[in-house]
N, C-alpha and C positions, 0 to 999 in steps of 0.2 A: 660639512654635514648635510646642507641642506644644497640641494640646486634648482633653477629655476623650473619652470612647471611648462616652458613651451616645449621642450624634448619631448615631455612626458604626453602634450597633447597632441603633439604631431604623431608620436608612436598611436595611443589611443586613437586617432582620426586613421590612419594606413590599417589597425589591425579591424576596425568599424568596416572600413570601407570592402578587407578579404572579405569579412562574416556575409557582408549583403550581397559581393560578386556569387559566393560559394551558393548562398542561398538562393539564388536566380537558378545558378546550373542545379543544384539539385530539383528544384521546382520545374525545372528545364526537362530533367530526362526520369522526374516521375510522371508528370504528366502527359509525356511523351509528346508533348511539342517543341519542335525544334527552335531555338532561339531565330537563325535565320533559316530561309524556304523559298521556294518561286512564288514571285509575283504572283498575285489571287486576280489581278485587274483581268478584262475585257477584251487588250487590245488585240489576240489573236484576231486573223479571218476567218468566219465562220462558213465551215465546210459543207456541203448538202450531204446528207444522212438521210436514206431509207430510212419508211417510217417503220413503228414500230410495230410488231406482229402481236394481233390479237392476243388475249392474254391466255385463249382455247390453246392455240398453236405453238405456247413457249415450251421449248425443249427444257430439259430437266439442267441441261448447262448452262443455259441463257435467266432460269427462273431464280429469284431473288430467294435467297437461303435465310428460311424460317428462324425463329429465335430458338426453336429446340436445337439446331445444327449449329448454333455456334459457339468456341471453345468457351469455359468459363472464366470470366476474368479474375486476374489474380492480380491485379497491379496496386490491390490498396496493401499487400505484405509487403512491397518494395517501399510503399508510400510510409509506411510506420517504422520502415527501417532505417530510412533515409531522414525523417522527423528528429527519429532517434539520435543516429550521429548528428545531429545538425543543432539539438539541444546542447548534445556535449562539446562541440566546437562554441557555442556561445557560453556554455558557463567556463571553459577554459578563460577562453576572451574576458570576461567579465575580474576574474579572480586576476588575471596578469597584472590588469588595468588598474586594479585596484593597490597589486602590489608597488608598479611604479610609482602612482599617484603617493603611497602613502610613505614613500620612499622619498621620491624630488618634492619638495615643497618650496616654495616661493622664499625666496630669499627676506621679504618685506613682511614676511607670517611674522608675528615674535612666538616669542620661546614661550612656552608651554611651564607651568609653576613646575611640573619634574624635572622638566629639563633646566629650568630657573635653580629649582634647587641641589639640582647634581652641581652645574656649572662652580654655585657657590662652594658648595664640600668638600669640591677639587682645588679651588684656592687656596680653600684654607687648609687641607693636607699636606700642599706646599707650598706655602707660605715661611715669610719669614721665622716665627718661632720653631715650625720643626729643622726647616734648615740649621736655627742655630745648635739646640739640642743636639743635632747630629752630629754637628761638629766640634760639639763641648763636653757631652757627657757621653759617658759608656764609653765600650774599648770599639776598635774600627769594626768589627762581626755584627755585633746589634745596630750601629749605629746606619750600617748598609742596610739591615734588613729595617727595620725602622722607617727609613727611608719609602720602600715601597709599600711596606704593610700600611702604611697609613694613607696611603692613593688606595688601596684594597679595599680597605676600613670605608673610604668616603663613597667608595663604591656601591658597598653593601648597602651604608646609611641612605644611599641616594631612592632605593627602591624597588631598585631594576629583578625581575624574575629572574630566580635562580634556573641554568639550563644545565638539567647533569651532563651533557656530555663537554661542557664547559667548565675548566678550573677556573680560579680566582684569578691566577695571574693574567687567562687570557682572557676572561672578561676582561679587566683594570685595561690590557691594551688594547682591547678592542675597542673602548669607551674611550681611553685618551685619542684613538685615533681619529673618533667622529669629531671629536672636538679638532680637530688638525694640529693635534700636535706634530710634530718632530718626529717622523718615526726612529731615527736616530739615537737621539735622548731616551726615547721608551725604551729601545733595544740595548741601551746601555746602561739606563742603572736597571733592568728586570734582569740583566745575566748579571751584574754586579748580586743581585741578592740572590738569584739560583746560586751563585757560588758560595756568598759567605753565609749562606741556610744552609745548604749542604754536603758541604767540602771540608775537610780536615784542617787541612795546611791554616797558617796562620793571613790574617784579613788585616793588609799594611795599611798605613794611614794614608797612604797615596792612594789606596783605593776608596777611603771613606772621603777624600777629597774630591775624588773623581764622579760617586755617587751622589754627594750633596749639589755638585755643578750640574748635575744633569737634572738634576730635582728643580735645580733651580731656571734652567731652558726648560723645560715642561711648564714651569708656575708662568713666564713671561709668555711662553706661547697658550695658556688660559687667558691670561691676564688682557693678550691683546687681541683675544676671543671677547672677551666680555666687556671689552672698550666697544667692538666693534657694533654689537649688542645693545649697548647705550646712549648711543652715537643712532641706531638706525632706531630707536624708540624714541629719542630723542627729537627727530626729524620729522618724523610721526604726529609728536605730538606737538609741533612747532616750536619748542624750548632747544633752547643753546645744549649741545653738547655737553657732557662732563671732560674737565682737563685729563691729561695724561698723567698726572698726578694727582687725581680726586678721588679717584676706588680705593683706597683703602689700601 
C-alpha cells in the first residue's frame, strides 16, 4: 500500500528541475536575449576609422532614426503568453507532485485511525466466526455469498466515499488489494459469489469449501498485514513486539 517517498522525491526534484530549465528558455527568447552570444570582451585590434562627419553633412542613411520611425514593439503579447503557458506547466507540476506524494508514503508513517479502522473490520469480516458460520449454517448459495457480502459490509462500515462509477464488488477488491492481499484468493471467492448470486444451477459444498479457504488466505494475508503494523509501531515506540499469536 504504502512505498517509500525517495522515488517520489527524486521524480519531484527531475520534474522541479524541467520547470526552472523551461523557465530560463522561455525568459530566454521573450526577452530576446540569447542564452549563449559572442564574447562582449576588448580583445579585438582596434582598427583606425575616419572620423566622424559633422552632424550638418550626415546623409539621411548614415543619420540615427528618430523614435517616430521605429516599428512599435509588441514583445510584451509574447511576454503574457508565454507567462501564461509557463503558469500552466507549473500548476500541472504542482498537482502531479502532490499526487505521487500523497500516493507513496514512507513506510515508517503509521496508519492513519481510517485506515486503523478499515484494516480492523476486514479481520474481523474474516475472521474465525464468519468462516465458521459459512461452513455450518445455511445451504452452500448463501453461505458463498455470505462470505464476501461481509468483506463489502466492512467495507462500507470502514468509510471510504462511495464512487458511482465503482460497484461494491470492485471497490471490496480494490481495498483488499492495497492491503496486499492475494490477488488470487480475491479473484476466487469474488467469482465464487458472482456465481452463487447469480446463477441458477445448484452451489455444491465443494464450492462453499472452496469459498471459506479463500476467506480464510485473505484473513492471514490481513492478519500478517497488521502483525507487520505492530511490530513497526512497536519499534517506534521502543516496546517489544506483539507475538504471532497475540492479535486476537
Amino acid at each position: 500500500m504504502r512505498r517509500g517517498t525517495r522515488s517520489t522525491s527524486g521524480v519531484a526534484l527531475a520534474v522541479l528541475a524541467a520547470v526552472a530549465g523551461l523557465s530560463v528558455l522561455l525568459w530566454s527568447s521573450s526577452s530576446g536575449r540569447p542564452l549563449l552570444g559572442p564574447p562582449t570582451g576588448t580583445w579585438e585590434p582596434e582598427i583606425g576609422l575616419p572620423p566622424p562627419l559633422p552632424s550638418s553633412e550626415q546623409t539621411p542613411a548614415t543619420a540615427a532614426p528618430t523614435a517616430s520611425s521605429q516599428p512599435p514593439q509588441e514583445g510584451w503579447q509574447v511576454d503574457w503568453l508565454l507567462l501564461g503557458v509557463l503558469l500552466l506547466v507549473v500548476v500541472v507540476v504542482l498537482l502531479v507532485v502532490r499526487a505521487l506524494l500523497s500516493r507513496d508514503r514512507d513506510d515508517d508513517e503509521p496508519l492513519e485511525m481510517e485506515e486503523d479502522e478499515e484494516l480492523a473490520a476486514l479481520l474481523e469480516a474474516s475472521g474465525d466466526d464468519v468462516r465458521y458460520r459459512a461452513l455450518a449454517e445455511g445451504d452452500p448459495r448463501n453461505a458463498v455469498v455470505a462470505c464476501w457480502v461481509a468483506l463489502e459490509d466492512a467495507v462500507r462500515r470502514s468509510g471510504l466515499p462511495d464512487n458511482p462509477a465503482e460497484t461494491a464488488s470492485e471497490l471490496t477488491r480494490r481495498v483488499l488489494g492495497r492491503w496486499q492481499v492475494d490477488e488470487t484468493s480475491i479473484r476466487t471467492l469474488s467469482e465464487a459469489y458472482r456465481e452463487a448470486r447469480f446463477s441458477r444451477h445448484p452451489v455444491s459444498e465443494q464450492q462453499r469449501e472452496q469459498a471459506v479457504a479463500a476467506l480464510d488466505r485473505i484473513h492471514e494475508d490481513l492478519r500478517r498485514r497488521a502483525l507487520a503494523e505492530q511490530e513497526r509501531a512497536a519499534q517506534r515506540a521502543g516496546a517489544p513486539a506483539p507475538a504471532d499469536g497475540e492479535d486476537g
